[in-house]
N, C-alpha and C positions, 0 to 999 in steps of 0.2 A: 775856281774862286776859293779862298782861302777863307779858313773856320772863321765868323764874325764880320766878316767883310758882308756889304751892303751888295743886293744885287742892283743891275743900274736899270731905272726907271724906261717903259717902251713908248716910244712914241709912234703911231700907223697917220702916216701924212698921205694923203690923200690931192691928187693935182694930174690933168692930164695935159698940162705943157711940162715935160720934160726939163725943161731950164728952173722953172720953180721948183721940182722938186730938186734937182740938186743943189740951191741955193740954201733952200731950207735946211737940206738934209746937214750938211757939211758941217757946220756950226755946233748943231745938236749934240754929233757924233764925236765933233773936236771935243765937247762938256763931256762926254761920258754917258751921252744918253743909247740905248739902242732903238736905231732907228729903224720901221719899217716902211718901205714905198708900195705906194700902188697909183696904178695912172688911171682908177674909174672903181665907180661902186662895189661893182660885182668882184673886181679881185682885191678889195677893200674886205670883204667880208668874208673871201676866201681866206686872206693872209691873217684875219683876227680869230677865224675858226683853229686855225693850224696852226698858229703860233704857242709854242709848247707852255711859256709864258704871259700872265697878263698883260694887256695892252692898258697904260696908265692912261694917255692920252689921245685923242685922235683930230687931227687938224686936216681940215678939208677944204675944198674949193667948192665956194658954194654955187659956181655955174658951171658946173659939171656938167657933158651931153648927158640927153635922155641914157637911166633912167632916172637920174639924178641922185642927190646926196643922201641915198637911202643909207647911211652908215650904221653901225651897230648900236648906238646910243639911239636907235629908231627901233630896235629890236631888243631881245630878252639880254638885261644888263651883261648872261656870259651865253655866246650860243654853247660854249664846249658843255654846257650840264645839262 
């Protein structure tokens, strides 16, 4: 990334039909956003633990199977601290 230059905003989408998230995804990524996937909770919260940067936004399917949409906005605002 060059001196000044803006880093681009993450978004962690969240959906376990497959075809959603690539619909979602495409668009975001065509803006310049970086996008992260996850097809269920648990690797929702793995991919926002590990993800080296902030995650800006998180867009989720809210009838996700058990154990449901326990996403990070349910937990400590960063778990990395």
């Amino acid at each position: 990334m060059a001196p000044g230059q803006k880093q681009p905003s993450t978004i962690l989408i969240v959906d376990d039909d497959p075809s959603a998230l690539l619909v979602s995804t495409k668009p975001l990524r065509d803006a310049g956003y970086t996008v992260l996937q996850a097809p269920g909770s648990a690797e929702a919260l793995k991919l926002y633990a590990q993800h080296p940067c902030p995650t800006h936004v998180v867009i989720a399917d809210v009838f996700l199977p058990p154990p449901g949409p326990q996403l990070p906005a349910d937990r400590h605002p960063d778990p990395r601290e």
